[in-house]
N, C-alpha and C positions, 0 to 999 in steps of 0.2 A: 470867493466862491465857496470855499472850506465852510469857512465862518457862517453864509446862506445856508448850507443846505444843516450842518447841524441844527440851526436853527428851526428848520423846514423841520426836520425828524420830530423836532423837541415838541412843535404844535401839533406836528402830526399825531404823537402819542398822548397828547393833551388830548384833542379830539376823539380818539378811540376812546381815554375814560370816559369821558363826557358822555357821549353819544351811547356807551353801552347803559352808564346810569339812567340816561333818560330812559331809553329802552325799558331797564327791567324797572324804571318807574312806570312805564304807562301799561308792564303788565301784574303788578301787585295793586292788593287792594292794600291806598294809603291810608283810610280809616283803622285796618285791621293793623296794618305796620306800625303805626302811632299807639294803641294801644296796646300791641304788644311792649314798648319801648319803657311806655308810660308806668305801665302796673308792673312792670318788672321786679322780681325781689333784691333789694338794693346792696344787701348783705351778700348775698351769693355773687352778684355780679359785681362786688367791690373783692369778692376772692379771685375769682377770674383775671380780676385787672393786675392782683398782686402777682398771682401765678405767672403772667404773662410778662411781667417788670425779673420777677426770678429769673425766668428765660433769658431774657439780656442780659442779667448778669453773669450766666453762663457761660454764654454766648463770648462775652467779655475777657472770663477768667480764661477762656477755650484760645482766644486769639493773641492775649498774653505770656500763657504757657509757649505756644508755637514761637513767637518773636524775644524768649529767653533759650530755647532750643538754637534757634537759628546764632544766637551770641549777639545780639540785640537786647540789652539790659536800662532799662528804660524806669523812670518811676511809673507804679501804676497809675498815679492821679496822668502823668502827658498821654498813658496810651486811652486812660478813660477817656478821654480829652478827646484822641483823635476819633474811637469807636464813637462815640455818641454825636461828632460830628458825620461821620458817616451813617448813623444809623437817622439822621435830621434828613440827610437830602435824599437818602433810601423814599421817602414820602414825594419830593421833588422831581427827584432823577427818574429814570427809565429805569424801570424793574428794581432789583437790588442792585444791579451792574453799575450805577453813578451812585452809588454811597459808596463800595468798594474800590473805586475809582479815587474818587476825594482822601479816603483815610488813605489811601496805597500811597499818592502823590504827598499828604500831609508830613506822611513819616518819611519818607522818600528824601524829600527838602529836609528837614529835622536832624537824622541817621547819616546822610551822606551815603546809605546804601540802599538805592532803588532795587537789586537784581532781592536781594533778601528779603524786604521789604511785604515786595509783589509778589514772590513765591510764597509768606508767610498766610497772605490774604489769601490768595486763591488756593490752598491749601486748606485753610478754613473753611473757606468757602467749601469746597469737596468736601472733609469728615461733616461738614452737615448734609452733603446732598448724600453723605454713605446713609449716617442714619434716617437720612428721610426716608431711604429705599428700606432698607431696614427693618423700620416700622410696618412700611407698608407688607414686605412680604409677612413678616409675623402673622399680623393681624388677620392676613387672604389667608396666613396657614388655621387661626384660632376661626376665623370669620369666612371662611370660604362659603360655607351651607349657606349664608344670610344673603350671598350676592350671587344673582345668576344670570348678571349682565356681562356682555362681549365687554360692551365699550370699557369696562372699570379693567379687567384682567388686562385686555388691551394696552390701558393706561398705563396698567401697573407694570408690564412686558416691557414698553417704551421706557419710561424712566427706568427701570432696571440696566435692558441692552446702552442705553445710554453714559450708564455708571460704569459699565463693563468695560467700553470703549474710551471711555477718561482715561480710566487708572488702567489700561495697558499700555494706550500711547504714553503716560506721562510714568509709570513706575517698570516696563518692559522693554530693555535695549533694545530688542528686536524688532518690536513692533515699531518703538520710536524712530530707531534706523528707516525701514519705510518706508513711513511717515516722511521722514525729513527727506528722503529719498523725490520723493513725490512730489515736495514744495519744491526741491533744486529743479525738478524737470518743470517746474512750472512756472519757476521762476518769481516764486513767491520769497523775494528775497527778507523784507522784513517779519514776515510772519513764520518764517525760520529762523530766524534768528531769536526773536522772542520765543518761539517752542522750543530752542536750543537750550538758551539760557534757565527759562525755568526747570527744561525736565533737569538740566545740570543742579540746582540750587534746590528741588523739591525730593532729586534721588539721594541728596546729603542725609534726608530724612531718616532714613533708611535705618543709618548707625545708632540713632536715639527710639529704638522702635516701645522703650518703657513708657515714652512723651507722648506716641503716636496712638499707643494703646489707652491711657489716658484721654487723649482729644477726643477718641473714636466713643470711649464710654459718656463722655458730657457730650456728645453729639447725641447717641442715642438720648441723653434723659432730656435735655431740651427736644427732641422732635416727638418724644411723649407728653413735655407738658403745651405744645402748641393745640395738639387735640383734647389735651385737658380743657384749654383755655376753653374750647370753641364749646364741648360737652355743659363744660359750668356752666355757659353764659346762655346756652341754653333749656337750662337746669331753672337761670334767672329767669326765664320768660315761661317758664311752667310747661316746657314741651319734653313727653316722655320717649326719647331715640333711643337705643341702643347704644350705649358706648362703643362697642365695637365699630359699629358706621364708620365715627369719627374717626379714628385709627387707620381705616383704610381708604378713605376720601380724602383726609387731608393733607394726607401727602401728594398725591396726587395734585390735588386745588394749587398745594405750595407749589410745588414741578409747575404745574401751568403761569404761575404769578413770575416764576424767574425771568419768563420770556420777555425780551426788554419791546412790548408792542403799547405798553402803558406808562403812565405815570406810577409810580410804587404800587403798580400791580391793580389800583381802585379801578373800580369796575370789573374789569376781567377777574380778580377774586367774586366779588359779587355774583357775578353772570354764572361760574365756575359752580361755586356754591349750591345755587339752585338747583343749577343741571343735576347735580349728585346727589343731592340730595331729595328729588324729587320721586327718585326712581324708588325711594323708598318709604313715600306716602309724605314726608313732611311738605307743608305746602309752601308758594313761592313766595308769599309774603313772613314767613316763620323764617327761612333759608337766607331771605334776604337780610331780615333785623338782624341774624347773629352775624352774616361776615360783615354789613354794615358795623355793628357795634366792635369786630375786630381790629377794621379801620379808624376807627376811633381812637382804639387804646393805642393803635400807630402812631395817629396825629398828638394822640396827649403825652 
């Protein structure tokens, strides 16, 4: 029955791609989409694609540093190994949550230490979602005059309060006391024990705060060249935005892609995309080619 209903989720979130690409397929014009695609400058948008490869490697160096912190000494070729198989089913999996899954269990079986492991990953995981927020507030402090929609502050309020609430239950005894307080009365016995073990293994962090300072800065300059990426590649197709937009959209669009309701995010980026960047005159078919051709550089 387990085994069904995963599987049920797994088509289900197939479906919601699907069905949202069709969507903003039958509302873009696909003559206008093709040739924006077509005429593209080939040069600009082969920078993009490198910028966007630099990212991962970041990204890489960022979750390496973390699993030689934890005492986890690994060669770099096995961890490249495990991130680039996580980063394969990231495409496959639901959201990014099933590639962080695969490398967690990868190294897990490997290390003989799952509880370090899993705390190193999701740990990751968070100094990126720091500097995604990050970015975002910057850019509403440099960018605030150019935006004077609800919904974006909105957005950018939610993922914030969101980040706020992370990192007290998982680095603030008191909170996490509560917290753990609230699952015993609920009887949420495994999902205590898990919140147990990591805030135990993530509050270690604490003592290497040279390492954590370190992660927090390659957090930031990967969740600046993601908006780079998105800027250039629309640089590729001859549309003049604002830099700044991008800065404070894309965090955003990201936050919305974590939610495990899709296949690696396709379509729901797409859909994301448009909405934001509409509000600011770029039209639906210009909005679409660039997160389209961000999926790309995923799948390549």
């Amino acid at each position: 029955m387990t085994a069904f209903k995963k599987l049920l989720s797994l088509f289900f979130r197939i479906g919601i791609s699907v069905i949202v690409l069709v969507l903003l397929l039958r509302q873009v014009d696909k003559r206008s989409l093709w040739d924006i695609v077509q005429h593209a400058d080939k040069c600009i948008l082969g920078l993009a694609f490198i910028g966007f490869l630099f990212g991962y490697l970041l990204a890489l160096c960022r979750w390496e540093m973390l699993l030689a912190t934890a005492g986890i000494h690994l060669p770099f070729k096995r961890v490249a190994v495990s991130f680039c198989g996580g980063v394969f089913f990231n495409v496959f999996l639901p959201s990014t949550i099933g590639g962080d899954l695969v490398r967690s269990i990868d190294l897990s079986t490997y290390t003989k230490r799952p509880k370090e492991v899993v705390a190193t990953v999701i740990l990751d995981r968070l100094s990126g979602y720091v500097g995604l927020v990050f970015i975002a507030l910057i850019a509403l402090l440099f960018g605030g005059k150019l935006v004077f929609d609800k919904s974006v502050l909105l957005s950018v309020a939610i993922i914030t309060g969101i980040l706020i609430i992370m990192l007290l239950v998982l680095f603030n005894n008191f909170i996490f006391l509560k917290v753990n307080r609230f699952l015993q009365a609920s009887s949420a016995g495994g999902i205590r024990e898990m919140l147990s073990n990591l805030h135990q293994e993530i509050y270690i962090f604490r003592q290497h705060r040279s390492a954590i300072l370190i992660n927090l800065l390659l957090s930031l300059l990967i969740q600046v060249i993601t908006p780079l990426s998105f800027y250039i590649t629309a640089l590729s197709f001859g549309l003049k935005v604002n830099m700044l937009y991008f800065f404070i959209f894309l965090p955003i669009i990201s936050a919305i892609t974590l939610l495990p309701i899709s296949i690696g995010g396709l379509g729901i980026r797409e859909y994301a995309t448009k909405l934001f960047f509409a509000k600011v005159g770029v039209s639906a078919h210009s909005a679409f080619a660039i997160a389209l051709m961000n999926s790309i550089f995923i799948l390549i």
